[in-house]
Each structure stands twice: as structure tokens, then as C-alpha cells.
Phi, psi and omega in degrees: 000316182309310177286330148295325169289339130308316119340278186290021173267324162304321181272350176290318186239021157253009121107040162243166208257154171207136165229158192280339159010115170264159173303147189264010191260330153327334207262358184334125174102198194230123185277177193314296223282355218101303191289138165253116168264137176255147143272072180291349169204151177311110195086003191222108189248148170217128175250157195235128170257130183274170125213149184224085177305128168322106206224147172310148202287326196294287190320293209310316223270326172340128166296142185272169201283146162238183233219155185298154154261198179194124188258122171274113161189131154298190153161090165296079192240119151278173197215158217238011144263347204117303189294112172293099180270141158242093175262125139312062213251354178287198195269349201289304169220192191263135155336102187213161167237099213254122172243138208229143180193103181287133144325304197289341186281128215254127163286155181240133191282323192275028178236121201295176148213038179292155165279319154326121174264083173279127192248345171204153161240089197334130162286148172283146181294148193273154172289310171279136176263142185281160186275126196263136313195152155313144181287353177278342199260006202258153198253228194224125198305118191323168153300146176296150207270131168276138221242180185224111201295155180301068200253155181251152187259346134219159171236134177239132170240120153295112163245059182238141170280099143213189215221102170278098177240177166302146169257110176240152201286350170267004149326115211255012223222330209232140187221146174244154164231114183286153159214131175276178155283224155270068176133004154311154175222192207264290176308040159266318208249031171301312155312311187284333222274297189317308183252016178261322147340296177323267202295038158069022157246140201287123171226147167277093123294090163290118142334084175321131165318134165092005194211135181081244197223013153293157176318148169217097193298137169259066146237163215271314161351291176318335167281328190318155169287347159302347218235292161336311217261314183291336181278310203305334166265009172269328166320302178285332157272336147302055174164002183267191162228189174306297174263104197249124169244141153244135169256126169232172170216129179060235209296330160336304185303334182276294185310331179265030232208297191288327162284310170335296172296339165267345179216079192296308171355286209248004163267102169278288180236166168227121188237137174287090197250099154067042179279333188067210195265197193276035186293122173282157176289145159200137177294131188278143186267357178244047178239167204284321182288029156290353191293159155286153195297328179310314183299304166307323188294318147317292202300331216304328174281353164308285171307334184272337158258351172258014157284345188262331176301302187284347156261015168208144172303321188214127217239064179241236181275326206269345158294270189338302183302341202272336182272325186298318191303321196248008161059052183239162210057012192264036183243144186309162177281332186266019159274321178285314201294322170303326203277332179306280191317351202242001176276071163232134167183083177313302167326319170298092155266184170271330154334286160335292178303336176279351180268342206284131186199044135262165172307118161265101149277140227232090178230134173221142198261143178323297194263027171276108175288010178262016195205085160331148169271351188290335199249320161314338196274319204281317201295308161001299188255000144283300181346128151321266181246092199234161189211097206263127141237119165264148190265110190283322180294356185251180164244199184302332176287010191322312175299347185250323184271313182256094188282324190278008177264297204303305198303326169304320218258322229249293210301316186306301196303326159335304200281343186302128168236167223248083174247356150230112196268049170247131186313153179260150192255203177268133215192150200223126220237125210224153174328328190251352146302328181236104176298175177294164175292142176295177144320104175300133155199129188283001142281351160324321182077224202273145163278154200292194171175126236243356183208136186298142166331310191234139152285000000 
């Protein structure tokens, strides 16, 4: 950590770049290790570790297991205060309406915010009736005073079929995809990479630009999430298959949200670590990466222990080892500082998100302090079909501290089929509820799991 940060203090002030990169004419073939470089765009390289397990020629001709169907339908009504209703009409879940009140939306004074749409309203009666007018003076009796109808400013409707199975991992059809965060690699998803890989499933993880060993274009553009979603979808289209789960973690989580919404067909479940809420992004203007990269660049052994303060439950050696292991915060300051500033995405609303009608599983660890639970919980209830599991042993960093919890609670959610379509309520999930993981082997087939999806 040390030799890096030294380094980029060096490249900072002979005012040249370094990137970790390997040549991409190195990479020919499909290496031992896995690891891969893409050229998703001219000059913009990623490296991605593929691994593709062997699987008997026999499994593939297997019929695949089969799955609930689940008739989806909404009905997504916004209003010109903010405020968001979400009905529920399908089989999915039991009829309900969830009012939603956005803060940052500016109130409109011409807008009721009664739920009742009244188009006229009785006047009260006078104790005295007034004395009645001359035949010259009298006109045509007023109108009953109009209430000022409730018009909404958008409406969405969902009507959809779909058809939810188990994902098994000798299936040649289902592929996972990890995705990290801000300051993050590929190596963080080590543990999930080894054992979901083991038990036969084909899995993807990419190197965000500018992180791990990918290219790091020095324009701050290249960063943007608009600019991150276009490598995440070259990705995604190189490498999927019919039934695709995506994982993400912390800034991960907006990128599999957006495939998700771009490719329902082909996304099958999703699962969410520590994402925080159902928000659009927007770079905050008072945050410390607002500094200039020089400033950063000071700050960078600051930053690097109150990223270990705040992303691990426990800050001792085996943490330490575990962020050196997982290259994670091992990124230029003017690359942490672009990626920060480059988080606009208006669209990721609580809309968005409410249109979304794959299975979402939701896990968040008890201390992470970069990630409240109150907005895991609201993401929760937007969601079409969510699943809250809180970790009480992890932080923000969950997958590195509880890697066999995390792996259980994921491999469980894989296997899951939707034969009780009822929301799950939030459940906290502790050490001594998730035994250690069996011994893996992939004729084994699944490892066993000691605590059900749905009660």
C-alpha cells in the first residue's frame, strides 16, 4: 500500500500515469488462471476473471429443473409533490399501497396531497339562509366550490409473466456475474469466485476501469457511470447466457439495477450487498474527493484507514490482510476522485426501481457504516420481489469477512424457486445459524443450508 502511494505521488508530480495493466496481445487464448482482457473499446481494456468449469457432456442434455411461474403487475403512480403510490395487483404479493415521499422534490403548492380524488365538494351550510335578491339582481346560482384534481405526473404499469427456477450450477446455460464498487477489483469476490466455480458454475468478474488491472484512461469522462455501464454492457454481452444472476456491491449495485432494467429476458435473479437506497445518484458537492487529486494524494494513508475503519467490523490483522489480498482502495487519487464526481444517474429513481420484477436478494452487514440499514429496508419495499438478509458479524466489507455465510445465503438464493411468493421480512442471520460450508466437490452437488429463504 505504502509503495503504491508513493508511486502515484511520484507520477503526480512528474505529471505522468501508471497503469497496472498487462499487454493485451499477452493475454491470447484462455489463460490457466482464468484471467482475461477485453477490449471494450478502442484502447479501454478490462481485465475480467472468466472461469468455465468442466462439466460432463451428459449434465448439459439434462432437462432443467422446473420453476414457479409468477404473473407480475403494478401500477407506478407518481404525483407533483413527490409522492410515490405503489399498488400491487398481481398473485405476487397480497394487494397493498405503499406511499413513498420524496424529500428532495421541491412541494407544489397547487397540488392536494390528499389520496381521495374529489372533483366537487358540498359546501357547509349557513345557520342563516340569506335573504333573497331582487328579480332584476338575481343571477344563476353559483357552482359548488371544486376541489383541484390530484393529477399525476407519471404513470407506470407492469403486466408481466415470468418464470422462475432454480439455477444449478452444472447447467451450462447459467452464468454469475460479480461486479465490485469504488475503489474495488475483481479480487474482493475471491472467496465467491473459488466456491461457486468449485460447485460448477460458470462465473464473470470484471476489473472496473482505472481498478485492478485494467486500463486507467486519464480523463475524468471515462469514469462517468454512463461511461462504466457502456464497458459493463460489453461485458455482459460477451459472456452471458440464458439465465444470468448478477452480484454487485456498494456502487456495483446501481450497475447490475441498470442491466437488470435493460435486459429482463435475460437477468434472472439479482443479488444486492450493502447498495444502499432506491435513489438516483448525484455527486455530492461538499465531499472530501472533491479535492483536487494533488490534495488527495496526501490524504491517500487517511483515506486508506478510515476506508478499513469503516468497511470492516474489525480493524486487525486479518482485515488488513484481507484489503491487501483483495487490492481494494489500491486505486489513483485521480481515479477515486473521477469515479466519486462521476456518480450522476437521475434515472435510478425509486421508479426505476419499482419497475424491476426479478427476485432481488438484499444482504447487508450490521456495521457498515457507509451504508445505512433504514435504506436497505426502503429498498426492500420498493422492490418488486426482495429479500432482506442482515449479516449481525459483517460491515460494509461482508463477503471478505463472512465469506461462508455470504456464500450460503447467495448459493441458497440461486437454488431458490418462487413456490411462496410472499415477501420476506428481515432476518438477521448469525454465526451459529450458518455452519461452516461442507467440504466442496462438484459431484457432490449443493451443499446442504441450515436456514430456509421463506419462513
Amino acid at each position: 500500500m505504502l509503495t503504491s502511494i508513493t508511486e502515484s505521488i511520484f507520477c503526480c508530480l512528474m505529471g505522468k500515469t501508471t497503469s497496472m495493466v498487462l499487454p493485451v496481445e499477452s493475454s491470447d487464448g484462455k489463460p490457466s488462471d482464468g484471467f482475461e482482457f477485453v477490449e471494450v473499446k478502442p484502447g479501454r481494456v478490462l481485465r475480467v476473471r472468466h472461469i468455465l468449469p468442466e462439466r460432463p457432456a451428459a449434465t448439459e442434455a439434462q432437462p432443467e429443473a422446473g420453476g414457479g411461474g409468477v404473473h407480475c403487475k403494478r401500477k407506478i403512480t407518481v404525483y407533483r409533490n413527490g409522492q410515490l403510490v405503489i399498488e400491487n395487483l398481481g398473485d405476487v404479493l397480497h394487494s397493498e399501497i405503499l406511499q413513498c415521499q420524496n424529500g428532495d422534490v421541491e412541494q407544489c403548492s397547487t397540488v392536494e396531497v390528499e389520496l381521495s380524488d374529489y372533483t366537487t365538494a358540498p359546501s357547509s351550510p349557513d345557520p342563516k339562509p340569506a335573504p333573497p335578491l331582487p328579480a332584476s339582481d338575481q343571477q344563476k346560482p353559483a357552482p359548488p366550490p371544486r376541489r383541484r384534481r390530484r393529477r399525476p405526473m407519471r404513470t407506470v404499469m407492469i403486466d408481466t409473466e415470468r418464470c422462475i427456477s432454480s439455477c444449478k450450477g452444472t447447467h451450462a446455460d447459467v452464468a454469475l456475474f460479480f461486479i465490485h464498487g469504488v475503489g474495488g477489483s475483481l479480487d474482493i469476490w475471491g472467496s465467491q469466485l473459488d466456491f461457486f466455480s468449485r460447485l460448477g458454475y460458470e462465473v464473470i468478474a470484471p476489473d472496473l476501469a482505472g481498478h485492478g488491472a485494467s486500463t486507467a484512461p486519464q480523463i475524468a469522462a471515462a469514469y462517468t457511470f454512463y461511461a462504466l455501464t457502456e464497458d459493463l454492457r460489453a461485458i455482459f454481452k460477451r459472456y452471458a447466457r440464458k439465465r444470468n444472476i448478477l452480484i454487485g456491491h456498494s456502487y456495483g449495485v446501481s450497475f447490475c439495477t441498470f442491466l437488470a432494467h435493460e435486459y429482463p429476458e435475460q437477468v434472472h435473479k439479482v443479488v444486492m450487498i450493502n447498495g444502499g437506497g432506491p435513489t438516483a445518484l448525484e455527486p455530492s458537492l461538499c465531499s472530501i474527493f472533491q479535492l483536487p487529486s494533488c490534495v488527495l494524494h496526501c490524504l491517500s494513508p487517511c483515506l486508506a484507514w478510515s476506508f478499513l475503519k469503516a468497511g470492516f467490523a474489525r480493524q486487525g490483522a486479518k482485515e488488513k490482510q484481507l484489503l491487501k489480498e483483495g487490492n481494494a482502495f489500491n486505486v489513483s487519487p485521480f481515479v477515486l476522485r473521477a469515479m466519486m464526481s462521476g456518480q450522476y444517474w437521475p434515472e435510478g429513481d425509486e421508479v426505476y426501481h419499482a419497475e424491476l420484477t426479478v427476485p432481488i436478494l438484499l444482504v447487508h452487514g450490521m456495521y457498515d457504516k457507509f451504508v445505512p440499514i433504514d435504506e436497505d429496508q426502503r429498498m426492500a419495499e420498493i422492490l418488486l420481489f426482495a429479500f432482506l438478509k442482515v449479516i449481525e458479524e459483517g460491515s460494509h466489507m461482508v463477503m471478505m469477512e463472512c465469506p461462508e455465510t455470504v456464500n450460503t445465503l447467495l448459493h441458497e438464493f440461486f437454488l431458490w424457486e418462487p413456490d411462496n411468493c410472499k415477501k420476506d421480512t428481515v432476518t438477521t442471520v448469525t454465526a451459529d445459524e450458518v455452519a461452516a460450508v461442507q467440504t466442496l466437490a462438484v459431484s457432490a452437488g449443493t451443499p446442504k443450508v441450515n436456514k430456509p429463504l421463506n419462513k
